[in-house]
Backbone as ProteinMPNN parsed JSONL, in Angstrom:
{"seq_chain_A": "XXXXXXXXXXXXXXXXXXXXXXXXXXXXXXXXXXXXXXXXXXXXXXXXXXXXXXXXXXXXXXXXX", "coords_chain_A": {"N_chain_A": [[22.861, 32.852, 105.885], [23.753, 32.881, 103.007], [26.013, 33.075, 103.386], [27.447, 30.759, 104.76], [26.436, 29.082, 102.942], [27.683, 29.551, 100.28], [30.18, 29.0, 101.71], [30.362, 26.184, 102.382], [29.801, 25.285, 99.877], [32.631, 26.115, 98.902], [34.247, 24.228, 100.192], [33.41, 21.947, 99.806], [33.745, 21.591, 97.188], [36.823, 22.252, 97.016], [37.25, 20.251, 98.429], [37.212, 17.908, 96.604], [38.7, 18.59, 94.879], [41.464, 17.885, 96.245], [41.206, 15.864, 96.848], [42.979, 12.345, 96.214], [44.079, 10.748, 93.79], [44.999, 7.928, 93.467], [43.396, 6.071, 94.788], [41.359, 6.424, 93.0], [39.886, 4.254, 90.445], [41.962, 3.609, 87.548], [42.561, 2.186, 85.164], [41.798, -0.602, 83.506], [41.666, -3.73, 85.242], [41.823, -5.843, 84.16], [39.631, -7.836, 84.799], [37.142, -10.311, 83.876], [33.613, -10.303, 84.442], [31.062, -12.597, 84.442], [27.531, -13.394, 84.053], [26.164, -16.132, 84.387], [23.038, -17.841, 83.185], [20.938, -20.882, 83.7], [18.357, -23.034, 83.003], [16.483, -23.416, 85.565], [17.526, -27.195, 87.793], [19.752, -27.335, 86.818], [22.018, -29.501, 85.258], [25.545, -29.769, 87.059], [26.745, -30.475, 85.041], [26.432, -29.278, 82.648], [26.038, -26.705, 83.386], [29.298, -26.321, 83.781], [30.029, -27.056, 80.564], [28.512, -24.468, 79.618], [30.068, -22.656, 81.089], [32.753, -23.05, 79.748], [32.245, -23.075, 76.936], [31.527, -19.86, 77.222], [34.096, -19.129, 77.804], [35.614, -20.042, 75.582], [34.567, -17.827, 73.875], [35.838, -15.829, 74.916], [38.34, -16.394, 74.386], [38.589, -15.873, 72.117], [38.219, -13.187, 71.854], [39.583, -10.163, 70.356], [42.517, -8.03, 72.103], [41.985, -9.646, 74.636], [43.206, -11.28, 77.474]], "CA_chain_A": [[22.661, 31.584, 105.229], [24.251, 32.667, 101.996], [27.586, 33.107, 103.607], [27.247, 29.854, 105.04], [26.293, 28.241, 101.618], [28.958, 29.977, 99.956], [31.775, 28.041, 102.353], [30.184, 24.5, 102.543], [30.313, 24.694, 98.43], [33.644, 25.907, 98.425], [34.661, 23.546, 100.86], [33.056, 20.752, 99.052], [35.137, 21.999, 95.555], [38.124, 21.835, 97.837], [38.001, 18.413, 99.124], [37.156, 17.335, 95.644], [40.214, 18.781, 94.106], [42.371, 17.824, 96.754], [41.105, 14.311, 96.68], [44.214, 11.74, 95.874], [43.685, 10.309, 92.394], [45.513, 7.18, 93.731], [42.01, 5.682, 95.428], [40.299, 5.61, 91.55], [40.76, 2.613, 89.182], [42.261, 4.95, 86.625], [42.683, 1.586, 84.404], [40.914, -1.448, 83.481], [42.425, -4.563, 85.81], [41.504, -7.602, 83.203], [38.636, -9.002, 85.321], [35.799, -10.4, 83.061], [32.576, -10.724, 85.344], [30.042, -12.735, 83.513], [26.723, -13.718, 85.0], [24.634, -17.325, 83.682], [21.46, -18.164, 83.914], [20.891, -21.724, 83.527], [17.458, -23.339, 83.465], [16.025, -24.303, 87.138], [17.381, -27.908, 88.005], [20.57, -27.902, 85.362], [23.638, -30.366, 85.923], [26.893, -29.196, 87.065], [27.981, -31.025, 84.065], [25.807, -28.277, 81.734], [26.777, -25.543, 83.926], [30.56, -26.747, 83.315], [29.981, -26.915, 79.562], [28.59, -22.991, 79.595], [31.547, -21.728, 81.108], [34.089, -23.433, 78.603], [31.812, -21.889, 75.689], [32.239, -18.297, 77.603], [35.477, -19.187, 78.192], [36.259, -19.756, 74.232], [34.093, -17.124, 73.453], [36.615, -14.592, 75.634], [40.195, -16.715, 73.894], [38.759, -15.487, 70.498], [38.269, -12.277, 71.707], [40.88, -9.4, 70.69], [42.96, -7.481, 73.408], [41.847, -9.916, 75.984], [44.608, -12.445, 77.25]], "C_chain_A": [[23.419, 31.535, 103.899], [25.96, 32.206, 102.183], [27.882, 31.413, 103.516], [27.094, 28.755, 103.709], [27.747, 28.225, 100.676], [29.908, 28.709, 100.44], [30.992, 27.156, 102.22], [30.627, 24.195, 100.814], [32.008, 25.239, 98.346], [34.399, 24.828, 99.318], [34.703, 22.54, 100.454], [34.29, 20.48, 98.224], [36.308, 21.908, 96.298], [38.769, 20.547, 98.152], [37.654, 17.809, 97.568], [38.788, 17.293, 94.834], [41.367, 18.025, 94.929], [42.266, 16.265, 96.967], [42.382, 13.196, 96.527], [43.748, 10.614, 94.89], [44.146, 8.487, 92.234], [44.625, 5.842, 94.052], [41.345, 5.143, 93.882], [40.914, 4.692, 90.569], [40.759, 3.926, 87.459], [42.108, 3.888, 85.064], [42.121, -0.146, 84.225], [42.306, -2.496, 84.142], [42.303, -5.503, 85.268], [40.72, -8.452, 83.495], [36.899, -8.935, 84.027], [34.868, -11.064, 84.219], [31.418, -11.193, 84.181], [28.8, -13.457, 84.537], [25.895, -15.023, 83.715], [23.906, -17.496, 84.315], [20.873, -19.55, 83.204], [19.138, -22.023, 83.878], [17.44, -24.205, 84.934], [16.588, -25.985, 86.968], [19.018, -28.525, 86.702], [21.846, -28.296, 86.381], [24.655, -29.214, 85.969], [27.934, -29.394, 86.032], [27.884, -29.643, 82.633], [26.39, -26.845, 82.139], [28.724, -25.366, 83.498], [30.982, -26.319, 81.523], [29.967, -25.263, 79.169], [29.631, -22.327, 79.74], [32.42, -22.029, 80.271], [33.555, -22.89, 77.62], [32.23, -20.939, 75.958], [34.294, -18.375, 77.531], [36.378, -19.36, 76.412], [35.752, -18.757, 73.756], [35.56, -15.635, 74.197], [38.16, -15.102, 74.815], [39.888, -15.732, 72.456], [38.663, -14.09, 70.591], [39.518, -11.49, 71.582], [41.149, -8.721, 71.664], [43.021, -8.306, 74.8], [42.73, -11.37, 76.081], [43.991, -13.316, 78.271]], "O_chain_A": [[23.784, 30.429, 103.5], [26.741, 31.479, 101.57], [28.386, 30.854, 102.542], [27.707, 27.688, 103.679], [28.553, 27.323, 100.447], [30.263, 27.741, 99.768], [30.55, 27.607, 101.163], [31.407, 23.325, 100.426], [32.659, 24.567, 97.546], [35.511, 24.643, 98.824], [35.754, 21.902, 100.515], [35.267, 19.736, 98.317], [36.917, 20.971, 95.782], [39.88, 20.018, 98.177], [38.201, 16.707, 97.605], [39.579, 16.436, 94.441], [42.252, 17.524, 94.234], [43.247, 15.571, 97.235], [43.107, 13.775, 97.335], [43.076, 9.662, 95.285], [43.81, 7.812, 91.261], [44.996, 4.728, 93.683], [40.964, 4.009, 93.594], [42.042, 4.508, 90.111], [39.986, 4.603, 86.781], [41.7, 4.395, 84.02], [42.205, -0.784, 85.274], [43.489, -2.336, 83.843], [42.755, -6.44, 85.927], [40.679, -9.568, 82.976], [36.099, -8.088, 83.628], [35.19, -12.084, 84.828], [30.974, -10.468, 83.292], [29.088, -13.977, 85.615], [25.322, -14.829, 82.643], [23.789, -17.44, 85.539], [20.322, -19.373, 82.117], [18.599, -21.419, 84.805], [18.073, -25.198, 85.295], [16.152, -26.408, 85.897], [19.212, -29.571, 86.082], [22.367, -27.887, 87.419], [24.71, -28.174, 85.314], [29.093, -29.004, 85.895], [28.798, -29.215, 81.929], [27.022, -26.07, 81.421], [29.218, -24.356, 82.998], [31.892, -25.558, 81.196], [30.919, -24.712, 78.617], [30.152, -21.573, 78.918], [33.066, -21.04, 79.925], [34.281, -22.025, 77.129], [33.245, -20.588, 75.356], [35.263, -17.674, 77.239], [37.486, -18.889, 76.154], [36.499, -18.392, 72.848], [35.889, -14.638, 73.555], [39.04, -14.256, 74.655], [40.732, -15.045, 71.879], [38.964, -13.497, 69.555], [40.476, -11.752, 72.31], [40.19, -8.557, 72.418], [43.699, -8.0, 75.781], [42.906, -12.234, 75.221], [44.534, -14.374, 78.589]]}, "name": "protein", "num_of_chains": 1, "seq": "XXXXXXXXXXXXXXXXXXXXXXXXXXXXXXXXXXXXXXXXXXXXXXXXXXXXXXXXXXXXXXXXX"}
């Protein structure tokens, strides 16, 4: 059983290393995900409004284009 333990962890550590680094987001892609929460029963016109606030709230931010 030890043997056995032994190889599955080095096997593991193996496929880890050998992994292809290509697969992970190594760098941020520029997506802003924002989530609202509007009271129950709110216009599309209010909802509308929110996002253009977020939406100046993200122009004034630095780094982000």
């Amino acid at each position: 059983m030890m043997i056995l333990f032994v190889v599955i962890g080095g096997l593991t550590g193996w496929q880890f290393g050998s992994l292809p680094t290509g697969v992970l987001p190594v760098e941020d892609h520029g997506y802003v995900i924002a989530s609202v929460q509007l009271p129950d029963a709110a216009s599309l016109e209010r909802t509308s409004q929110m996002l253009k606030k977020i939406d100046r709230v993200l122009e004034k931010t630095p780094r982000v284009a």
